[in-house]
N, C-alpha and C positions, 0 to 999 in steps of 0.2 A: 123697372129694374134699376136698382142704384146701388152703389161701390159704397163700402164702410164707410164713407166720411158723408155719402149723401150726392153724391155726383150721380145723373144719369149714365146707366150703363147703356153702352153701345156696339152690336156685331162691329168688330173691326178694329175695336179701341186697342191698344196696346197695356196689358197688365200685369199686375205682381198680384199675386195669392197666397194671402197669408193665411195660418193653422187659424182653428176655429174658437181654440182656447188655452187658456196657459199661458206660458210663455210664448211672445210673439217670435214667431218666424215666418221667414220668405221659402214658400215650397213650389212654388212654381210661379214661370213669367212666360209672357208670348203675347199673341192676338186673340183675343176673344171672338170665339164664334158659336153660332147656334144656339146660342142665349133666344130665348122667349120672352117675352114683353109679359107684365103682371106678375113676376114671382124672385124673388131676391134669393132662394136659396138651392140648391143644387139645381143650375139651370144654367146650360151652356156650357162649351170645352174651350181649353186653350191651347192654340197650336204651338207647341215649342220648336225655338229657332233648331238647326236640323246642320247649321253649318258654321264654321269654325270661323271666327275674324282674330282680327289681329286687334290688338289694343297699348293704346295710348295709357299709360298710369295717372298722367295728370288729367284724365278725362273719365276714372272709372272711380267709383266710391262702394267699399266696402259693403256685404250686404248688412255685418252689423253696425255699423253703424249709420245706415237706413233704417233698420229696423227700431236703434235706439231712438232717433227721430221721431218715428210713428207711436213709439210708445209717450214721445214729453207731449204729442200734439194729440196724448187720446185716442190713437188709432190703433190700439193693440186690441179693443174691445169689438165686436159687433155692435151693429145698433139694431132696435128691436127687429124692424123688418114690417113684412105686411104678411 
């Protein structure tokens, strides 16, 4: 299992899920779980956080402009997969 850019995927990892085509967005974040070993595509859920925090602004960055990030480093695309 590996994340768009080629990282191993791991039950537990902490993550951002982006759409699958088009325009890139951020459609869900959380903890991965139940993910399967040998298959990159609809395989494991994410648990979304569930509770409310407080936030720092000089500690939180926009989701577009993450998402613009991912788009200069290439990562708006899938890669092929197995």
């Amino acid at each position: 299992m590996h994340y768009r850019n080629g990282r191993e995927a791991k039950n537990g990892d902490r993550v951002i899920q982006l759409t699958s085509g088009g325009d890139v967005k951020i459609i869900s974040f959380g903890i991965l779980h139940d993910a399967t070993p040998g298959n990159d595509y609809c395989n494991g859920s994410i648990a979304t956080p569930a509770q409310q925090s407080s936030a720092c602004m000089c500690d939180c960055i926009h989701v577009d402009d993450i998402t613009a990030i991912l788009s200069e480093k290439g990562l708006d695309k899938r890669h092929a997969g197995k």
